[in-house]
C-alpha positions in Angstrom: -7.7 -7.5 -33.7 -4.1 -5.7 -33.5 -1.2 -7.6 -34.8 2.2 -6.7 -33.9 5.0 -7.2 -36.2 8.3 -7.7 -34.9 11.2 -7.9 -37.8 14.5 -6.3 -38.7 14.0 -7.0 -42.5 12.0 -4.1 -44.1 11.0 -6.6 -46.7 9.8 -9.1 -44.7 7.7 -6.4 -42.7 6.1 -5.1 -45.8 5.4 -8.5 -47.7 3.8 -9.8 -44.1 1.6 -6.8 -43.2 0.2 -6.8 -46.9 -0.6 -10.6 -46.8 -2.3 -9.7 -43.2 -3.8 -6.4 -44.8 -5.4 -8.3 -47.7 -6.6 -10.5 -46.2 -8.4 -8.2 -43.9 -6.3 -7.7 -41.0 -6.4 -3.5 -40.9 -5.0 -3.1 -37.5 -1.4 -4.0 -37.8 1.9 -2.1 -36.0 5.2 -3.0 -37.2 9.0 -2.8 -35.1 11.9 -3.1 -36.8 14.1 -4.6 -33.7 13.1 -6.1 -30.4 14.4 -2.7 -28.2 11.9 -0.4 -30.3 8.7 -3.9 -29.9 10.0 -3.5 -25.9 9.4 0.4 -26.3 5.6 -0.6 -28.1 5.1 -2.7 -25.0 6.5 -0.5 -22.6 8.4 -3.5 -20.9 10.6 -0.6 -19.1 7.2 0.8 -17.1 5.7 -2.0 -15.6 3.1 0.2 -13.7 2.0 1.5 -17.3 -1.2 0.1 -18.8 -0.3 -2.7 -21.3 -0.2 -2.1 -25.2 -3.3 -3.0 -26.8 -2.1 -6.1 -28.6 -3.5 -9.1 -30.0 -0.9 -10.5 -31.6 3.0 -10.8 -32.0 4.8 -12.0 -34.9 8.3 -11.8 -34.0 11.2 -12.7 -36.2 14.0 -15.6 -34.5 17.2 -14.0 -36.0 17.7 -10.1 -35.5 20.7 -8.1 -34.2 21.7 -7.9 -30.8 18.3 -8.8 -29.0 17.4 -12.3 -31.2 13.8 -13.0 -31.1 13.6 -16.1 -28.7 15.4 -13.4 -26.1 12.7 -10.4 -26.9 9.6 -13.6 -26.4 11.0 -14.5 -22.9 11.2 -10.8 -22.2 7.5 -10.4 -23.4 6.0 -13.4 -21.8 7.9 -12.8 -18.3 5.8 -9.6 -17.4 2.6 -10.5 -16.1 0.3 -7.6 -18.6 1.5 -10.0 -21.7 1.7 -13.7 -19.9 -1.2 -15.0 -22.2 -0.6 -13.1 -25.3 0.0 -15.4 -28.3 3.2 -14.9 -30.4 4.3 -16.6 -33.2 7.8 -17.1 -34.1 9.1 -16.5 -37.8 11.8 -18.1 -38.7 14.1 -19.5 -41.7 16.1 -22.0 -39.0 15.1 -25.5 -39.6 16.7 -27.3 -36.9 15.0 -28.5 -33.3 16.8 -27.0 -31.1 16.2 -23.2 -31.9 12.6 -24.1 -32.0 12.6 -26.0 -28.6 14.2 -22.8 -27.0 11.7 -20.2 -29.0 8.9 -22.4 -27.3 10.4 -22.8 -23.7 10.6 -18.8 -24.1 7.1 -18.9 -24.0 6.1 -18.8 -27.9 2.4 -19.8 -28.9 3.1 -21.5 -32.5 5.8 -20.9 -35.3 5.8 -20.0 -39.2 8.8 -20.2 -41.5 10.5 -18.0 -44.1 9.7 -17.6 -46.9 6.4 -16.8 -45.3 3.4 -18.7 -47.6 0.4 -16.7 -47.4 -1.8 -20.0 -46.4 -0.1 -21.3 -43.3 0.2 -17.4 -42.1 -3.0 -16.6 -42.2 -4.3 -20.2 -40.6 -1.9 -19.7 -37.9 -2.7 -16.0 -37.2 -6.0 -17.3 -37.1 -5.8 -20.1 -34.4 -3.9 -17.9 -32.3 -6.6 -14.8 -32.8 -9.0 -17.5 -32.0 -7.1 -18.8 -28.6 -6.8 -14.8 -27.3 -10.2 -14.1 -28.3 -11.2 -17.0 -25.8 -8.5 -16.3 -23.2 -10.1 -12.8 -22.9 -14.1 -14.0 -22.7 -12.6 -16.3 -19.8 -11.1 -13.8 -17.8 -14.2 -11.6 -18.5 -16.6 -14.7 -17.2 -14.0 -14.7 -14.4 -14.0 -11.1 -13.4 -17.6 -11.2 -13.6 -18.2 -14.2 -11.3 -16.0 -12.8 -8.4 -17.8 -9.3 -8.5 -21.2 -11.6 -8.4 -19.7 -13.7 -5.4 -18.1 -10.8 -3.8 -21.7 -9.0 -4.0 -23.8 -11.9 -2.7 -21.3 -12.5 0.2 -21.2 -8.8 1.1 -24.1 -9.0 3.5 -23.4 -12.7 5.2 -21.0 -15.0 6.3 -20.5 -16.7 3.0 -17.9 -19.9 2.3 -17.0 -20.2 -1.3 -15.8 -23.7 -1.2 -17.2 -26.8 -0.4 -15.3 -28.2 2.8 -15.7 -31.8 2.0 -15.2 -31.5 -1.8 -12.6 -28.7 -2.1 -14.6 -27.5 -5.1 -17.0 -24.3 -4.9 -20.2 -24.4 -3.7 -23.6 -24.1 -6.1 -23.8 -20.2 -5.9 -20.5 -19.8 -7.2 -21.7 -22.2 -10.3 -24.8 -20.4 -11.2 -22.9 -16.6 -10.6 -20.7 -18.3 -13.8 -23.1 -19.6 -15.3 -24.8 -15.9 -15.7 -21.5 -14.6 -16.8 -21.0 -17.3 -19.8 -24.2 -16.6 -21.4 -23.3 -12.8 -20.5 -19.9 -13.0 -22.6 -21.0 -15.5 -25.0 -23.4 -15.8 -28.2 -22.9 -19.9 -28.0 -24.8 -22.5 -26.3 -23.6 -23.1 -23.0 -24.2 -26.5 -21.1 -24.3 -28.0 -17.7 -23.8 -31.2 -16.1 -24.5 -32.6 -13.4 -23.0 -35.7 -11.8 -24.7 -37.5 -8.8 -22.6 -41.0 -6.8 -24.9 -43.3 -7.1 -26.3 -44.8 -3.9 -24.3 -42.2 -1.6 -27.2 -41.8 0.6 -27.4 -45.4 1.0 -23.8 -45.9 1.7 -24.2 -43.1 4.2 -26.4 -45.3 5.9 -24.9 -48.1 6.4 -21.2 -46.7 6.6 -21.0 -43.4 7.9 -20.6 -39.5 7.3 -17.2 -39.8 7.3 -16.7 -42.7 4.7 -19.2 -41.3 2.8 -17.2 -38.3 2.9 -14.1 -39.1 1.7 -15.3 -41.4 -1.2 -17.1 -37.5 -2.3 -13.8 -36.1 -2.1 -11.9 -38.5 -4.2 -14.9 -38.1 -6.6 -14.2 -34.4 -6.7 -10.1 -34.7 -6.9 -11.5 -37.1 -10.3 -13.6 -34.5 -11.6 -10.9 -31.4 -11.3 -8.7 -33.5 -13.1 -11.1 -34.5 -15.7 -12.2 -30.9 -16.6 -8.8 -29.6 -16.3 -10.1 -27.3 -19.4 -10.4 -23.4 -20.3 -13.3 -22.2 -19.2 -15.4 -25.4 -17.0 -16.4 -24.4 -13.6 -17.3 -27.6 -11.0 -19.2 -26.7 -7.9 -20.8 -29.0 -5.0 -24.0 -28.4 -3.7 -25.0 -29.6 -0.5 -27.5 -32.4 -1.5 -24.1 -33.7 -2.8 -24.9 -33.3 -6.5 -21.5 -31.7 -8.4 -22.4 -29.4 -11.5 -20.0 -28.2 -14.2 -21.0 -24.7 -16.1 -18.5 -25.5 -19.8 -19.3 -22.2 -21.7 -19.1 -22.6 -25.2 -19.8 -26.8 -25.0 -22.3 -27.6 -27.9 -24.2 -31.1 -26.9 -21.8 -33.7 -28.8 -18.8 -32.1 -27.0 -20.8 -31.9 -23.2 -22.3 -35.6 -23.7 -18.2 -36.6 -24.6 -17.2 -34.7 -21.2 -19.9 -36.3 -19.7 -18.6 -39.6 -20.6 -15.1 -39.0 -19.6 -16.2 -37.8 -16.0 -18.4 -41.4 -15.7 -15.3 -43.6 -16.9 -13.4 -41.4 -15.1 -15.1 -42.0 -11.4 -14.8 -45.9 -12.4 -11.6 -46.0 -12.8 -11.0 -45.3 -9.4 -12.6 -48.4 -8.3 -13.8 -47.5 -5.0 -15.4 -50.3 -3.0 -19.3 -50.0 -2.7 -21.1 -52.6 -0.8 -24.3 -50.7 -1.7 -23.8 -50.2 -5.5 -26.5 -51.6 -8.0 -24.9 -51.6 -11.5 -21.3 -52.5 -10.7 -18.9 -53.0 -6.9 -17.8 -50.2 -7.0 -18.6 -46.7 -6.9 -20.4 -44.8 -9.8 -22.0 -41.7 -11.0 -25.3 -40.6 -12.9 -24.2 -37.6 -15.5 -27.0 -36.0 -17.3 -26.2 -32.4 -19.7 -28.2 -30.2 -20.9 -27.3 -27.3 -23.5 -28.7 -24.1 -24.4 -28.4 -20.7 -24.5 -28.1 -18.2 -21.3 -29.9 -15.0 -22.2 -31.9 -14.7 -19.0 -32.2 -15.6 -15.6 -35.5 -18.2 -16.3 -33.1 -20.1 -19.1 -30.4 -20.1 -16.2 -32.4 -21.7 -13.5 -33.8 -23.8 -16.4 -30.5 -25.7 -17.2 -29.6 -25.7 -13.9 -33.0 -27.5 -12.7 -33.2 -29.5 -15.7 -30.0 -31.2 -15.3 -30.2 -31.5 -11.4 -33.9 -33.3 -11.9 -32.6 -35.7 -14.8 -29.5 -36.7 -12.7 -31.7 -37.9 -10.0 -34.1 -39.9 -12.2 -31.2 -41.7 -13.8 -29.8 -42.7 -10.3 -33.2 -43.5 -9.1 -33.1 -46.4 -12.1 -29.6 -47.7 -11.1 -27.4 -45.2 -12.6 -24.1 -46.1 -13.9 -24.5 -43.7 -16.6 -24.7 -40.5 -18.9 -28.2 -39.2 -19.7 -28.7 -35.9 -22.3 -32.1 -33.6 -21.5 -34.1 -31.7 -23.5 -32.9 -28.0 -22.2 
């Protein structure tokens, strides 16, 4: 991990580059005003690869470019809109610290700089670019596997009647999660209980809409780094959440259920309640091949289905 450090003081350089350094931080770059960090960067040639950088700490009060100037600078060109930079600071009052974060900064520390909170917020912020990167990795990965499995046909990569993508989409993530991770990777899979039924005795169309409000429910709910939701067409929606142990897919899980109640659509042909519900069952493991891939994916699909076959109404976790 690089860390960039942005300060006019030379002591405050040194003393924060040898806390970093001791602690085991060995990759570290220092600038001693925000012109010569926009020089690092190369801010002034936007066509020019960007710096390898992990990290910017970058000092509040220097002369004639102040810090909260130089972050808005940083953060406005596109090759540096996720990098995470901390502000270091001896102001105390709200306001400069209100403006450092509209600006664009990730987290702040303050002078004199203790060697504990530096290192835990270096740390969290390491940790958030570290993930930021394997996402856009999954996500690079996933369009060359939808871009190659389209190549040859007319392929749709979202669902009309959901607005979310369709199941290839999910398992081309799903290969690049266990790809780009060493962690367990889950999936869930939520079924409407009784949509078939409701289809019935109501109507494609009816039925229709009450799986796109579903849907809109189910963005919202997994409005989180790295979950996927796609439909496929037996109307079951899966989520791929790289990097969800069991405890934190089951809590998803839950929220997605209480979620889809809370909408309190009318359903004549509902069993467990008047009102439209959903089976959720989760399964975790880990992706190293394309047998443990289909594996969590059928798993999950075939629990879902036994829990709505028994009334449904709520969250069931498989054996992967």
């Amino acid at each position: 991990m690089r860390i960039f450090i942005v300060d006019d003081s030379d002591e405050m350089r040194d003393l924060t580059e040898a806390l970093l350094a001791d602690a085991g931080y060995k990759d570290i770059i220092t600038a001693d005003s925000a012109a010569q960090a926009f020089e690092v960067l190369a801010l002034d040639v936007p066509a020019q690869e960007a710096t390898m950088i992990d990290l910017i700490l970058l000092d509040i009060v220097m002369p004639e470019v102040d810090g909260i100037e130089a972050c808005a600078r940083i953060r406005n060109d596109p090759r540096y809109s996720d990098l995470p930079i901390i502000m270091v600071t001896q102001l105390g009052d709200t306001d400069t610290l209100a403006n450092a974060f509209i600006a664009g900064a990730t987290d702040y520390i303050t002078k004199p700089v203790a060697r504990v909170e530096l290192l835990a917020r270096v740390r969290a912020a390491l940790k958030l670019k570290s993930e930021l990167d394997r996402r856009k990795a999954r996500e690079q990965e996933m369009l060359k596997r939808i871009s190659s499995s389209g190549a040859d046909r007319d392929w749709q990569p979202i669902d009309d009647v959901t607005g979310l993508f369709v199941g290839e989409v999910a398992e081309a993530y799903l290969k690049a999660a266990g790809q780009f991770s060493d962690d367990d990777t889950s999936v869930i899979a939520l079924a409407i209980d009784r949509i078939s039924a409701y289809r019935t005795t109501q109507g494609d169309a009816v039925a229709e809409r009450i799986m796109a409000q579903v849907a809109r429910s189910v963005r919202a709910t997994v409005a989180t780094v790295g979950v996927v939701a796609a439909a496929y067409r037996n109307g079951v929606i899966v989520l791929i959440a790289p990097e969800f142990r069991a405890r934190q897919a089951k809590d998803l899980a839950e929220a997605l259920r209480a979620s889809v109640a809370a909408l309190a659509i009318d359903n004549s042909e509902a069993i467990s309640a008047d009102h439209v519900t959903v089976s959720v069952a989760v399964t975790t493991g880990r992706v190293d091949r394309w047998t443990d891939l289909t594996h969590l994916l059928t798993r999950a699909i075939s629990v879902v289905r036994e829990v709505a076959a028994v009334g449904g109404d709520r969250v069931a976790t498989a054996a992967a």
